[in-house]
N, C-alpha and C positions, 0 to 999 in steps of 0.2 A: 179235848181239842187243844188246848190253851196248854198242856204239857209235850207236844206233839213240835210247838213252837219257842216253847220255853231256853230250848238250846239256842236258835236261833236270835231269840231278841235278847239274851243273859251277852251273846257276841258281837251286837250289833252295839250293846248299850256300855258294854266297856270299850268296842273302840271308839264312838262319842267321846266317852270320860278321858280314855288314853290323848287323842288326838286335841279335844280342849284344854289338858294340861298342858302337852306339847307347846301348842301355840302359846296359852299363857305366859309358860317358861320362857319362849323364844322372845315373846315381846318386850317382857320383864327386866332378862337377862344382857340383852344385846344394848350394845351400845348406838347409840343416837345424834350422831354429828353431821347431820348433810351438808351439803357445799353446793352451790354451782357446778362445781366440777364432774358433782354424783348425781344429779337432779338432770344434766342435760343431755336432748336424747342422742344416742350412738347408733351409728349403723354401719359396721362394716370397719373402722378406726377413723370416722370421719362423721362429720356431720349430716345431718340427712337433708334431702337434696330439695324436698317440700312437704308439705301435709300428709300425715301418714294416712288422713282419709282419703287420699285421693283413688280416682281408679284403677283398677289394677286391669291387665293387660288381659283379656279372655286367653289366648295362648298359654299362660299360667298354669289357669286350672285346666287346660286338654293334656297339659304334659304331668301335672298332676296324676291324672284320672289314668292318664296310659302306665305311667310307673306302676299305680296299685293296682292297675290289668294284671298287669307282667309280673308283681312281687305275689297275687295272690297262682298265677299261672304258677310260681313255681312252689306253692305253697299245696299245691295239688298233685306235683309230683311225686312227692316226697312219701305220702302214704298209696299213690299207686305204685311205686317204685317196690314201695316194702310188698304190698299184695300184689307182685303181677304174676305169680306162679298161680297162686289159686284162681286169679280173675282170668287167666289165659289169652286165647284169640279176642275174645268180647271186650277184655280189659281193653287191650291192646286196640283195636278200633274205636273203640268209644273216646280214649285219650287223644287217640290221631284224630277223630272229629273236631273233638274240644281246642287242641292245639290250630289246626286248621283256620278253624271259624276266628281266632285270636289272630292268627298270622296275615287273615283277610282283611280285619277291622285293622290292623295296622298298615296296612299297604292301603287301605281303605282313607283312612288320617292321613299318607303321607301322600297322598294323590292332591287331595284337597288340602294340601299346605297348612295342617296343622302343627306338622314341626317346621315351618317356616322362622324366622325370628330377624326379617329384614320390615 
């Protein structure tokens, strides 16, 4: 059993080793002069405007969440593109569903003013 895994943790346990030398080196190596200058926060080439805890605007994350709709939609293309000869007519409707249902939920969000941003 334990030789079965043996590859597995001989790879996990040198990159451990690798990655804590790295670090070591880096901390070792690197120079250490902070300033004011390096220490205060940036945002944008300007100061930031208040608490970085504060709340953030729900709109954010709906246009968040529709981007990786859209980036995984076309991330599904891409291998139905390649098999649409063999998957044929079925292919071909089953993606026209899928796109559909996608094009609904967005007409769907932009009915109820989730791309609003007044």
């Amino acid at each position: 059993m334990l030789s079965e895994y043996l590859p597995i943790l001989l790879f996990i346990g040198i990159s451990a080793v690798i990655g804590g030398v790295l670090i070591t080196l880096g901390s070792v190596l690197s120079p250490s002069n902070p300033n004011s200058e390096k220490s205060s926060p940036y945002e944008c080439g300007f100061e930031a405007f208040e608490d970085t805890r504060g709340q953030v605007d729900v709109r954010f994350y709906l246009v968040a969440i529709m981007f990786i709709i859209f980036d995984l939609e076309i991330a599904f293309f891409i291998p139905w593109a390649v098999a649409l000869d063999s998957l044929g007519v079925v292919g071909l409707i089953a993606m026209s569903i899928f796109v559909l249902e996608l094009i609904v939920g967005f007409f769907i969000a932009w009915r109820r003013g989730a791309l609003e941003w007044d």
